[in-house]
Backbone of each chain as ProteinMPNN parsed JSONL, in Angstrom:
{"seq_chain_A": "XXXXXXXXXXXXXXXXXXXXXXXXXXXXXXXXXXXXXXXXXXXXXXXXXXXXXXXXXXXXXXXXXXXXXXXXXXXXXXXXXXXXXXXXXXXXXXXXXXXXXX", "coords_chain_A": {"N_chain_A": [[90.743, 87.492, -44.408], [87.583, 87.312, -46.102], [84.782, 86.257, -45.388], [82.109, 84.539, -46.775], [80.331, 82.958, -44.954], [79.384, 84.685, -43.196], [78.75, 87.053, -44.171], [75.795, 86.071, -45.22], [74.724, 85.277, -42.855], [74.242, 87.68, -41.745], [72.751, 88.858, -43.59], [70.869, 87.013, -43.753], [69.857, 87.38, -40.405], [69.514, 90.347, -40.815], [67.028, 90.311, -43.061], [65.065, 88.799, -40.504], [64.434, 90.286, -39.254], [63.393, 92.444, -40.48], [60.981, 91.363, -41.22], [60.228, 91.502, -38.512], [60.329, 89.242, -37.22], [60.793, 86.258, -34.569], [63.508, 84.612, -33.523], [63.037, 81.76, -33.575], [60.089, 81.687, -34.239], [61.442, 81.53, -36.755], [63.098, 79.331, -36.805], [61.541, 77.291, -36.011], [59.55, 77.42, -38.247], [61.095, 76.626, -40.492], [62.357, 73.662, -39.856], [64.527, 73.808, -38.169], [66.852, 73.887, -35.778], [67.026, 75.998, -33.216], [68.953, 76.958, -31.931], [71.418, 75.947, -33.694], [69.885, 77.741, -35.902], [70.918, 80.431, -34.833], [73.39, 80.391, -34.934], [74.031, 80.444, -37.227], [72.983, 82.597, -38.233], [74.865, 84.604, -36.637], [77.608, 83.749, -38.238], [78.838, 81.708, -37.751], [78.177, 79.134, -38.185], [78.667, 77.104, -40.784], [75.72, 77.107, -43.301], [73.75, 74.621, -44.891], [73.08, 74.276, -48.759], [70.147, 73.168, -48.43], [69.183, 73.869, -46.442], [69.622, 76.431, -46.407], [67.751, 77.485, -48.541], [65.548, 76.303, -47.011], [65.874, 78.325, -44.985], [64.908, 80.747, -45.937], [62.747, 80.254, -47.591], [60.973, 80.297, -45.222], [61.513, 83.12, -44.384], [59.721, 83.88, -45.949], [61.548, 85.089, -48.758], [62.795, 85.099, -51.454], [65.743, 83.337, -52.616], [67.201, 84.377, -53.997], [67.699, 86.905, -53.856], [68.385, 87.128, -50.991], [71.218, 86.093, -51.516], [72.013, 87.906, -53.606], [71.881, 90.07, -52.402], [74.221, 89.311, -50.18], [76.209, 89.46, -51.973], [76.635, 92.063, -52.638], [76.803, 93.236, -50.182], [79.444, 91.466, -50.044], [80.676, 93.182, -52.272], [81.03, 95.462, -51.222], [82.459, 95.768, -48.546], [84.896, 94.362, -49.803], [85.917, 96.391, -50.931], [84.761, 97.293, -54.263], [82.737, 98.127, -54.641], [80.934, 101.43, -54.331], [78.352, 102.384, -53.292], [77.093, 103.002, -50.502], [76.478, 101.285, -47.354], [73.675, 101.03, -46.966], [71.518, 99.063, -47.399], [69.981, 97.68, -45.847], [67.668, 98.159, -44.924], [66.058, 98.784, -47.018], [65.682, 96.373, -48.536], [63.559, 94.392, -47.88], [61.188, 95.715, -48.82], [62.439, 96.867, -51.016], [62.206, 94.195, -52.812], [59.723, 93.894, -52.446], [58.381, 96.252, -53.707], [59.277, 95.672, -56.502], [57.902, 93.211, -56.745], [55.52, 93.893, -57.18], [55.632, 95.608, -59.317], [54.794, 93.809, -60.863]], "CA_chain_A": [[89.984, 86.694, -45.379], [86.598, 87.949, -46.249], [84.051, 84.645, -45.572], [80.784, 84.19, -47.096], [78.849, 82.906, -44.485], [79.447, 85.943, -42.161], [77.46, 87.991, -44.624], [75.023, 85.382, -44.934], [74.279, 85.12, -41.383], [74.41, 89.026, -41.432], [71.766, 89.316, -44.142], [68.949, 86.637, -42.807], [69.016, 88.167, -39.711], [68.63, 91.483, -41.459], [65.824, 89.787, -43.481], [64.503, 88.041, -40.382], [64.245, 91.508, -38.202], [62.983, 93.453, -40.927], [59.611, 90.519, -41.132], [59.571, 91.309, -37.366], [60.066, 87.664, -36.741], [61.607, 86.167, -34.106], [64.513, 83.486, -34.198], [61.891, 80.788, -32.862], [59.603, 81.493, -35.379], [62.028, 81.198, -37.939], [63.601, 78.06, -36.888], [60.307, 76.686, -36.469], [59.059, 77.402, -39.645], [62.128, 76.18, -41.61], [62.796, 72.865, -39.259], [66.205, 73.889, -38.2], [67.128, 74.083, -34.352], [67.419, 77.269, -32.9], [70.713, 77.379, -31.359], [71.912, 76.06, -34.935], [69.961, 79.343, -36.94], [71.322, 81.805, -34.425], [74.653, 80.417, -35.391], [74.288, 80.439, -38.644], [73.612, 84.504, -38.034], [76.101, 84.795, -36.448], [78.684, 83.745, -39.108], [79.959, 80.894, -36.832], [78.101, 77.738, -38.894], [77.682, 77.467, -42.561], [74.747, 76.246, -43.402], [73.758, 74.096, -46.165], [72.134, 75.196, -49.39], [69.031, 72.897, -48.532], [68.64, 74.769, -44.866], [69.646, 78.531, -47.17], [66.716, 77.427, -48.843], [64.715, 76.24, -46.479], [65.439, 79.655, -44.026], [64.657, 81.708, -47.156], [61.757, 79.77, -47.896], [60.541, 80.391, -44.128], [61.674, 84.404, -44.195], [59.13, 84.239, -47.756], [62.283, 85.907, -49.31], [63.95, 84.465, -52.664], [67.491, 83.151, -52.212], [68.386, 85.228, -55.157], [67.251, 88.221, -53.104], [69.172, 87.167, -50.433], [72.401, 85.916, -52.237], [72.543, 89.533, -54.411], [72.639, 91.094, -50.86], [75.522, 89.145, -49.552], [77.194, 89.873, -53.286], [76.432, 93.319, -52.793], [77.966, 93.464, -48.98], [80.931, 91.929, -49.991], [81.324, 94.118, -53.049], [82.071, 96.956, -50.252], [83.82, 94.98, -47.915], [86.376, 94.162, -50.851], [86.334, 97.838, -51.834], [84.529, 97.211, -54.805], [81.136, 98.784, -54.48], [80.709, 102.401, -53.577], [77.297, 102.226, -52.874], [76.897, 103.072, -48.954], [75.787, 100.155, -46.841], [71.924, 101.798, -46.758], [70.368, 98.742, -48.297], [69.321, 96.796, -45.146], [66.501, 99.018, -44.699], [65.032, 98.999, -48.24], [66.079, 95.014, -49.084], [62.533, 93.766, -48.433], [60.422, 96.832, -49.169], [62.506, 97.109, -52.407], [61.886, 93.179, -53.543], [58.257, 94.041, -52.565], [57.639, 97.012, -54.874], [59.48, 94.4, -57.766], [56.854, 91.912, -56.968], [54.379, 94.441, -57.496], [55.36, 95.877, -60.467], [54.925, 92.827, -62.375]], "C_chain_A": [[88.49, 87.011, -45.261], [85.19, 86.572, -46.266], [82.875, 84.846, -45.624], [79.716, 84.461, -46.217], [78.637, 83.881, -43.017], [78.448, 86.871, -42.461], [76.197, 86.592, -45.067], [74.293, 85.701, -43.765], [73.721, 86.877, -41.043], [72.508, 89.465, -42.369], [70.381, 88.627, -43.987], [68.769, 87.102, -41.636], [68.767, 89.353, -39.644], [66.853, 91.225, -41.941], [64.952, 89.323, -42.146], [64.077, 89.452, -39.45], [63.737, 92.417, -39.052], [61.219, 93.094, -40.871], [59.077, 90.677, -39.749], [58.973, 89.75, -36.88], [61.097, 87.484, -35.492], [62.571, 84.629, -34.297], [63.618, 81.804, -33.811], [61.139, 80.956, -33.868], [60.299, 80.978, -36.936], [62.649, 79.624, -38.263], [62.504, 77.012, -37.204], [59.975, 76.011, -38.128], [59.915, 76.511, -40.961], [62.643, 74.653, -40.825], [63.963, 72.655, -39.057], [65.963, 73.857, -36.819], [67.63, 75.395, -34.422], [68.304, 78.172, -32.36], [71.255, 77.08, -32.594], [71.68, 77.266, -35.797], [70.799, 80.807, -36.17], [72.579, 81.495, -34.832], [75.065, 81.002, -36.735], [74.262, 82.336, -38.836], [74.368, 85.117, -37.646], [77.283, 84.765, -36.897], [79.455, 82.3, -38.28], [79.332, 79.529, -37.469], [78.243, 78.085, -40.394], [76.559, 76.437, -42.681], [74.606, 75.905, -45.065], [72.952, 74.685, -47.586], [70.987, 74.214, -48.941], [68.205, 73.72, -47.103], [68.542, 76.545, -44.982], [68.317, 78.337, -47.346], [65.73, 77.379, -48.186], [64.274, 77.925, -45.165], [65.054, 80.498, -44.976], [63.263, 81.61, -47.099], [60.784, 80.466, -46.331], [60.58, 82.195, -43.81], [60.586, 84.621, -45.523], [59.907, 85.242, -48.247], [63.028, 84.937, -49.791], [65.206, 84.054, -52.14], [67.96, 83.893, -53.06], [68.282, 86.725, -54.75], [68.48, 88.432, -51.801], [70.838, 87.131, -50.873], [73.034, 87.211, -53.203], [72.758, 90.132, -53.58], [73.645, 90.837, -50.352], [76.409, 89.424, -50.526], [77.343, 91.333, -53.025], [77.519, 93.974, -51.702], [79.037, 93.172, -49.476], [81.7, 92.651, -50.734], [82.104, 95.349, -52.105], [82.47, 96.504, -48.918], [85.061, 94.706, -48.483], [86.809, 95.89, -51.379], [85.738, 98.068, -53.259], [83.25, 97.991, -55.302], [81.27, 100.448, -53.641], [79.589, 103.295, -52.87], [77.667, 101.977, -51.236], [76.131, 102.045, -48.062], [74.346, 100.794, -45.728], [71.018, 100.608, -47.043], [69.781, 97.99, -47.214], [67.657, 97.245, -44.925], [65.043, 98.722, -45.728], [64.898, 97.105, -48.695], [64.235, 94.699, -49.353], [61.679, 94.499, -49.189], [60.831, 96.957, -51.019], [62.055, 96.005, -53.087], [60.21, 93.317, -53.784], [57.099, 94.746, -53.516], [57.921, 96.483, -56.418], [58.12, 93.939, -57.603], [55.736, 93.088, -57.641], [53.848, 95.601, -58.91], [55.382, 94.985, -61.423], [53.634, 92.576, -62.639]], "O_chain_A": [[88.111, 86.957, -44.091], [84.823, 86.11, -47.346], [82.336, 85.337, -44.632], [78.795, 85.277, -46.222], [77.868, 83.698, -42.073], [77.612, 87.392, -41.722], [75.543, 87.634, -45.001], [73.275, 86.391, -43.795], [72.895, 87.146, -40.172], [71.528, 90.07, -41.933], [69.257, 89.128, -44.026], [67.593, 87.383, -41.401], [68.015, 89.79, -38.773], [65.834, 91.701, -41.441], [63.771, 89.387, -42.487], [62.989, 89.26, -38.907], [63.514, 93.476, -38.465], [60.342, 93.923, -40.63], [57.947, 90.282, -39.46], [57.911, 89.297, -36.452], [62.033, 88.263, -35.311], [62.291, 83.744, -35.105], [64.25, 80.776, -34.053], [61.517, 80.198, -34.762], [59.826, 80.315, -37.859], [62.706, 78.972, -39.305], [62.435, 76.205, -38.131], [60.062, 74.965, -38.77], [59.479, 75.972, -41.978], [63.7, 74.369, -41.389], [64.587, 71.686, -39.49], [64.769, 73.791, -36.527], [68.373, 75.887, -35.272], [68.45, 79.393, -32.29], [71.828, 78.107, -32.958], [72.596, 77.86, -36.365], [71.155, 81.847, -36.725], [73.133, 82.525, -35.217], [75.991, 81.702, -37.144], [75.1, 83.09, -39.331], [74.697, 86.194, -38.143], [78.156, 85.454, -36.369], [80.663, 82.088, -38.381], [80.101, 78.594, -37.251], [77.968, 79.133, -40.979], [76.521, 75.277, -42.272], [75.043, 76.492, -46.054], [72.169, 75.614, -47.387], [70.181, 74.995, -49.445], [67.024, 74.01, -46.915], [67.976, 77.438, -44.351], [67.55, 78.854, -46.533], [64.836, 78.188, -48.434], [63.22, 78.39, -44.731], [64.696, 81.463, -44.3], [62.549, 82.527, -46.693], [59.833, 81.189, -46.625], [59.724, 82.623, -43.037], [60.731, 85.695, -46.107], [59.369, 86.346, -48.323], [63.713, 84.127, -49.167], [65.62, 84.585, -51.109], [69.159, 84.167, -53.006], [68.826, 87.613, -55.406], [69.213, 89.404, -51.622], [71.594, 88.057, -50.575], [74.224, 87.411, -53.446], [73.742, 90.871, -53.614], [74.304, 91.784, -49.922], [77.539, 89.683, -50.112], [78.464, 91.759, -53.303], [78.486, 94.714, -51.884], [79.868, 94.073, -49.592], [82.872, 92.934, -50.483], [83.2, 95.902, -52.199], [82.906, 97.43, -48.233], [86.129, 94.768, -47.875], [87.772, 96.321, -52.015], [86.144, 99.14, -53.707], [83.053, 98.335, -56.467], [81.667, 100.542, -52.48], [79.676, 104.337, -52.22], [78.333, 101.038, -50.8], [74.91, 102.125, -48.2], [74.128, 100.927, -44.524], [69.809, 100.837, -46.998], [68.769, 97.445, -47.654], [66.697, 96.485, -44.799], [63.84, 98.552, -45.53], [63.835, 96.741, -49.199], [63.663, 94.725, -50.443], [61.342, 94.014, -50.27], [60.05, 97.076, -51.963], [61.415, 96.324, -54.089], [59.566, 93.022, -54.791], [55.97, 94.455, -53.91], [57.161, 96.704, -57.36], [57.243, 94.331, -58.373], [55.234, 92.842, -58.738], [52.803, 96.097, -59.33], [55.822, 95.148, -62.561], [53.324, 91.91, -63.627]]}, "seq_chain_B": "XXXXXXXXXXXXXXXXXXXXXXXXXXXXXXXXXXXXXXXXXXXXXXXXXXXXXXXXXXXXXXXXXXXXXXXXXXXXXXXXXXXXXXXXXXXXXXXXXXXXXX", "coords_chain_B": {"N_chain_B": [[63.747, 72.549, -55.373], [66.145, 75.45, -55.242], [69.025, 75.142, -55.261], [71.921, 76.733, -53.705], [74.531, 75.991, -53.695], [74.858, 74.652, -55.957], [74.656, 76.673, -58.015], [76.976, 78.354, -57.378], [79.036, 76.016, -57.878], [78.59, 75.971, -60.662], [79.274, 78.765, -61.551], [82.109, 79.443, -60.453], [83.164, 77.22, -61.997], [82.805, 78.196, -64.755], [84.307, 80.707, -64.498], [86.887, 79.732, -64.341], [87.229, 78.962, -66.733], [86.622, 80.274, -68.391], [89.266, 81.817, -67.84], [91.135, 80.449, -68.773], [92.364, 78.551, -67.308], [93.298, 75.142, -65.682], [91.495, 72.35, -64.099], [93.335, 71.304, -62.128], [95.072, 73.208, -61.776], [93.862, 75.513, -60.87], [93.276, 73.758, -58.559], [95.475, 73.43, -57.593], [96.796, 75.973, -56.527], [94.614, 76.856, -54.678], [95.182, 75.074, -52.654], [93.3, 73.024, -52.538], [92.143, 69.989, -52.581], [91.905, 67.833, -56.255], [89.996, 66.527, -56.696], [87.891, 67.223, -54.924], [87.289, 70.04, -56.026], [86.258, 69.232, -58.163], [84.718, 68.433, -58.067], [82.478, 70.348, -55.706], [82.76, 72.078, -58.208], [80.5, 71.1, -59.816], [78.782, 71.066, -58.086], [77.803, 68.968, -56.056], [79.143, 69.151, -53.427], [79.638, 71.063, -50.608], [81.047, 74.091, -50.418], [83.617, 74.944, -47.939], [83.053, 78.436, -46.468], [86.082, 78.954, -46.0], [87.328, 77.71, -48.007], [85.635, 78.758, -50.465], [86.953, 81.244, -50.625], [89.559, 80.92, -50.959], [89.327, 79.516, -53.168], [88.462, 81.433, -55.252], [90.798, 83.208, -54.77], [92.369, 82.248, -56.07], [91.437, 82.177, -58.503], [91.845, 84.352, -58.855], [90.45, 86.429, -58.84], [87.738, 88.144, -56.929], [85.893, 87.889, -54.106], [83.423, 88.818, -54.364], [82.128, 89.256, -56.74], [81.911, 86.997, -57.524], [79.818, 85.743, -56.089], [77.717, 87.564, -56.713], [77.248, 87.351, -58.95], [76.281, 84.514, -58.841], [74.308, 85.011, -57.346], [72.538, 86.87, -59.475], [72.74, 84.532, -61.491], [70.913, 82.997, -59.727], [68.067, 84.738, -59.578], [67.722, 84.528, -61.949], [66.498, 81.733, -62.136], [64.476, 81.722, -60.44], [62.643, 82.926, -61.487], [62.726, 86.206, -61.232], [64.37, 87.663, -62.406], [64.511, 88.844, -65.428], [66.192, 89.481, -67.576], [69.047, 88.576, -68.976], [72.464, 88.518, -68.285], [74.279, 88.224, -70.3], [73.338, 88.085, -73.233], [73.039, 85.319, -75.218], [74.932, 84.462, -78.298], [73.266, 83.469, -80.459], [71.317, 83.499, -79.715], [70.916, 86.27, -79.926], [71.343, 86.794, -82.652], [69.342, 85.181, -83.584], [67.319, 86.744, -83.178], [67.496, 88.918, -84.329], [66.954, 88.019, -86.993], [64.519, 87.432, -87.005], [63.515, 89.874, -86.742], [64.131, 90.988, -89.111], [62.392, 89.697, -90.519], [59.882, 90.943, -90.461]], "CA_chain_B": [[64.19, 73.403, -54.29], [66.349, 76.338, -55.41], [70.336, 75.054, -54.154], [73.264, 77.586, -54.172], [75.926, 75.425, -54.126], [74.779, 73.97, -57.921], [74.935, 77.82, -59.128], [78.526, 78.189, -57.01], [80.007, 75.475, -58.78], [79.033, 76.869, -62.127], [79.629, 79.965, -61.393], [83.487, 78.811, -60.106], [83.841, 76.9, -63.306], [82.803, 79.114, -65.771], [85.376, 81.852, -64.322], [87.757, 78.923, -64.452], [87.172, 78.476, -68.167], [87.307, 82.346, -68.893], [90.598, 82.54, -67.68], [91.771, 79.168, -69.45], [92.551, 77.379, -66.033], [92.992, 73.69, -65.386], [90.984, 71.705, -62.512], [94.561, 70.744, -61.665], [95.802, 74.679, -61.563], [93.626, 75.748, -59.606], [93.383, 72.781, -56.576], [97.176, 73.037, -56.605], [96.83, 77.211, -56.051], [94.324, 77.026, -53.413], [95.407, 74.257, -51.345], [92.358, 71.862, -52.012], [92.603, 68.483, -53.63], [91.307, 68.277, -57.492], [88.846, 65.641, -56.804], [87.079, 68.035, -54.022], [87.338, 71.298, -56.749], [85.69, 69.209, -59.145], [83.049, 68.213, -56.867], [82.027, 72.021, -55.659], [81.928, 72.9, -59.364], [79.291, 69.963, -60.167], [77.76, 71.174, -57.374], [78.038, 67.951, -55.087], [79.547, 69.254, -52.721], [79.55, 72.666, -50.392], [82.643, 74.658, -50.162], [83.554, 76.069, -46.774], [83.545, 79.789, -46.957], [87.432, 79.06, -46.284], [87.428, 77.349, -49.345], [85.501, 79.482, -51.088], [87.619, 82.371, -50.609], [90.926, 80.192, -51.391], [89.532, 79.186, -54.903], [88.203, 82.673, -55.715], [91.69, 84.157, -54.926], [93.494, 80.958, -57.08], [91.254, 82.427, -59.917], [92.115, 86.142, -59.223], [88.436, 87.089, -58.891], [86.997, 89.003, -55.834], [84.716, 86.397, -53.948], [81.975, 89.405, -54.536], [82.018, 89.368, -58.451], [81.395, 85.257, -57.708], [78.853, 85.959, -55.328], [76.972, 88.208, -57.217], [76.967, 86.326, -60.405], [75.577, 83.508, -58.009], [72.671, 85.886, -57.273], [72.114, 87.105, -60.45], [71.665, 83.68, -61.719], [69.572, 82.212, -58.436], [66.895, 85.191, -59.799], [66.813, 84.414, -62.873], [66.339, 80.706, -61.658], [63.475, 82.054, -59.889], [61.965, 84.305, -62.476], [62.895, 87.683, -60.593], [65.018, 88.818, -63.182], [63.807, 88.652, -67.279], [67.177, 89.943, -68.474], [70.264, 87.186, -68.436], [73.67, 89.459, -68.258], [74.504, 88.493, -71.558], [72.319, 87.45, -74.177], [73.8, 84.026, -76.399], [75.297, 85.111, -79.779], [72.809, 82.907, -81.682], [70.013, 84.214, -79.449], [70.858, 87.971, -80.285], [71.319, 86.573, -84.313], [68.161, 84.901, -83.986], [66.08, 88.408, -82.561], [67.547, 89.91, -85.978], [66.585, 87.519, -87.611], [63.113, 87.442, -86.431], [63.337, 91.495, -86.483], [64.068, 90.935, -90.827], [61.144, 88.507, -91.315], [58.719, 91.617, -90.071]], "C_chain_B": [[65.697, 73.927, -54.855], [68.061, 75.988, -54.366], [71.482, 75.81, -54.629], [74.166, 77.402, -54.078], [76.161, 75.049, -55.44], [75.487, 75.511, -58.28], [76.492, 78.292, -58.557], [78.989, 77.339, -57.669], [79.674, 76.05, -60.425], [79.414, 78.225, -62.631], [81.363, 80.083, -61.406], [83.938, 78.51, -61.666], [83.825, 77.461, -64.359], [84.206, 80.147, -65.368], [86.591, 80.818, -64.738], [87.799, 79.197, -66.113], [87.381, 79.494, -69.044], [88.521, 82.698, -68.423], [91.507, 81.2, -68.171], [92.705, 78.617, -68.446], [92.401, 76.164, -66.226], [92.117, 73.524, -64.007], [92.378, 72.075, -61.703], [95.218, 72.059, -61.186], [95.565, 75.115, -60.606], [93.169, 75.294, -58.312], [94.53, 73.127, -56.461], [97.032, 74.65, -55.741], [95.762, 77.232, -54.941], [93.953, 75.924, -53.018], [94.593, 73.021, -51.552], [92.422, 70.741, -52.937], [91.451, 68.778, -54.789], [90.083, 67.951, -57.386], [87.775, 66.628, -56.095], [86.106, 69.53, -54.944], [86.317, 70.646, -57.383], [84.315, 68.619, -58.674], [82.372, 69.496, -56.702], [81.456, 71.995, -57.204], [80.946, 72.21, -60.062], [78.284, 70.466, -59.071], [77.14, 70.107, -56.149], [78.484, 68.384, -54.123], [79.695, 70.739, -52.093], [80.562, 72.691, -49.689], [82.309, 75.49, -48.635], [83.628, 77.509, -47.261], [85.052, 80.039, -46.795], [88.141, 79.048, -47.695], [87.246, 78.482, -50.521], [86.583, 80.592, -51.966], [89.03, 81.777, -51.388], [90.928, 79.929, -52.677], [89.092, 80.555, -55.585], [89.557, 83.188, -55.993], [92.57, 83.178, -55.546], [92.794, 81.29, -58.221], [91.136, 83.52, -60.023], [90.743, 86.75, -59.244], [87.847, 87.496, -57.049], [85.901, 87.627, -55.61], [83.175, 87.345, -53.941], [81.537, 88.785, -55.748], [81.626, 87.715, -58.512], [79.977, 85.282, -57.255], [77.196, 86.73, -55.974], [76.454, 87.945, -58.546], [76.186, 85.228, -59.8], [74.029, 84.195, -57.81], [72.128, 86.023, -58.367], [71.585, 85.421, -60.77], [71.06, 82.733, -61.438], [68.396, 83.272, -59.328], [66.864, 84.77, -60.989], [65.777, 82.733, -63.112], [64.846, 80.821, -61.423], [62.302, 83.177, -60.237], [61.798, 85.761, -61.897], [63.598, 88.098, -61.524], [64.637, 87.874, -65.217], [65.02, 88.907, -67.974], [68.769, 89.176, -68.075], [71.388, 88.379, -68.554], [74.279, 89.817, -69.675], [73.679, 87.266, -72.28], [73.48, 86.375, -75.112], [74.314, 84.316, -78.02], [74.081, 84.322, -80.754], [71.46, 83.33, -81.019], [69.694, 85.67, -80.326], [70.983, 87.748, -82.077], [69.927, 86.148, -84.063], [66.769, 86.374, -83.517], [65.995, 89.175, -83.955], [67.177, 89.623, -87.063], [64.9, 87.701, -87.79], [62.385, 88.898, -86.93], [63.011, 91.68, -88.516], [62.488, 90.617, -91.146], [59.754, 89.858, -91.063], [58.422, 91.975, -91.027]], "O_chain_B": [[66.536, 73.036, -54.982], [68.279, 76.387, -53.221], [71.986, 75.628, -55.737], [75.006, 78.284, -54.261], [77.245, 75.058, -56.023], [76.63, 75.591, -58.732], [77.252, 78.623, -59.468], [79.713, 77.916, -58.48], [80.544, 76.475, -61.185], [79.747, 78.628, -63.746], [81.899, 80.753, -62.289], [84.705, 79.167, -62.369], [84.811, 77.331, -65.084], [85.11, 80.179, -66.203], [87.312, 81.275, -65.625], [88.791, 79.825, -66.483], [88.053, 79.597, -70.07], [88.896, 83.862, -68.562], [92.671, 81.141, -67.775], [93.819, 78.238, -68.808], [91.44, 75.823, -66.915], [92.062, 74.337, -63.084], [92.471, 72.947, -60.84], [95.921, 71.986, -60.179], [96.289, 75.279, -59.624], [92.809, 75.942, -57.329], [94.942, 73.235, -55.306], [97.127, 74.659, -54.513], [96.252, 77.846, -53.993], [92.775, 75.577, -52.934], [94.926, 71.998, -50.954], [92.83, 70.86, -54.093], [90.473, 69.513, -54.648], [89.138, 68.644, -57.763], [86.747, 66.829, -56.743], [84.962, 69.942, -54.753], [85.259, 71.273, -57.336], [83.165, 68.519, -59.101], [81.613, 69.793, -57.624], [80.27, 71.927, -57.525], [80.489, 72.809, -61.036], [77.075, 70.269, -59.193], [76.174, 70.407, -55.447], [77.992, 67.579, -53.333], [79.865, 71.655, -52.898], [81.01, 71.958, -48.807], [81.388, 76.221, -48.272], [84.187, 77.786, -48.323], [85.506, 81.08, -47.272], [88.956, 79.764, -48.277], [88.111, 78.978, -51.243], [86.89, 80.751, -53.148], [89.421, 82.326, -52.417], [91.926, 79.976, -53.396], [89.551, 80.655, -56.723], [89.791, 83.607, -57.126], [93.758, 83.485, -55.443], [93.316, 80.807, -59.226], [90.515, 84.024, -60.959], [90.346, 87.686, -59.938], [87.701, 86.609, -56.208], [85.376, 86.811, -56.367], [82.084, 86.862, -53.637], [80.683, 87.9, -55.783], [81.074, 87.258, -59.513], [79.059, 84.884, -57.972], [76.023, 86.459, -55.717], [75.392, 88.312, -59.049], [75.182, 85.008, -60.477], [72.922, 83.777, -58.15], [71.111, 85.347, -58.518], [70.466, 85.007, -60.467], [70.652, 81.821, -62.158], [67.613, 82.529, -59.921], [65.7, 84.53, -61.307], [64.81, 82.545, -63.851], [64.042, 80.15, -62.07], [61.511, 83.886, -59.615], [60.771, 86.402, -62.117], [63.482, 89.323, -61.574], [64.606, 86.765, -65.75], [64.98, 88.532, -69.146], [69.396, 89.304, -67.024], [70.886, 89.37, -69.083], [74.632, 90.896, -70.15], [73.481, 86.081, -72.014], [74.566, 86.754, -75.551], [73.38, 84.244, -78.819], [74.068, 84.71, -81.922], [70.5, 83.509, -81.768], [68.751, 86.03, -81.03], [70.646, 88.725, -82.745], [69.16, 87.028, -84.453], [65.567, 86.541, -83.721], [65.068, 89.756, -84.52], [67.007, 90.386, -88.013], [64.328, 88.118, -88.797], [61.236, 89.08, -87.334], [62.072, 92.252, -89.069], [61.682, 91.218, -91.857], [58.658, 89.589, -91.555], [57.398, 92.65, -91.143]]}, "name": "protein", "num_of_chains": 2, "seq": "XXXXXXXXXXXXXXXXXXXXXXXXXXXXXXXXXXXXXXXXXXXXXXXXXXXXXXXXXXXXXXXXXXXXXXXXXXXXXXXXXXXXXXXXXXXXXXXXXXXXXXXXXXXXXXXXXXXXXXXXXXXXXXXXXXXXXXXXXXXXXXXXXXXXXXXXXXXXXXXXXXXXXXXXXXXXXXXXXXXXXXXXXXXXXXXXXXXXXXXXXXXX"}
């Protein structure tokens, strides 16, 4: 069974290692406990949408940024996507050159 | 504040409604009581990613293709994306309309 908040957990602490943050800062910032966010990267809590939001909010990265990335993973986890799992790399860098072409 | 359980339940129910599903069809096919289903797709309530997965595959749909529709429209939520997937039939009549009057 292919579960959500596995890639979740997978893609903020992509997002939170690409900001060169650490999980202390992040919890911080977003008023979560820090044994709760490492879970939540881990795939072992789900977290709520007001705490998605709020770790989003705290990584300054969209939820719809994040949420198209976990759509994206599980497209090629299901077999669906043949796009090579390259995008962790580019995720923020690419939302960044968006922002900046507007 | 920007919650992705609201755009999961409409996301859920719309697919529901494109494949001319009952509430009732699909709680009985994955396992979860109606009252709960119809909660999620209001958006009251957040589906485990067990869940998730259980009502995705009770409406024959990849839990990406949900997921990713969920993204798509968190950005446009969040003005990252200018272009909706599909434009409204009376929108795309009214553009031609608009397009005549020049």
């Amino acid at each position: 069974m292919v579960l959500v908040r596995q890639e979740i957990g997978e893609v903020l602490r992509d997002v939170r290692l690409q900001k060169g943050r650490t999980l202390r800062q992040v919890a911080s910032r977003a008023s979560v406990a820090l044994g709760y966010l490492s879970e939540v990267e881990r795939g072992q809590k789900e977290a709520s949408s007001e705490i998605l939001a709020s770790v989003a909010d705290a990584l300054d990265t969209p939820i719809s940024v994040i949420m198209r990335e976990v759509g994206d993973r599980l497209a090629v986890i299901e077999g669906l996507s043949v796009v090579p799992d390259t995008l962790p790399d580019d995720l923020v860098a690419q939302f960044d050159a968006d922002l900046a072409m507007r």
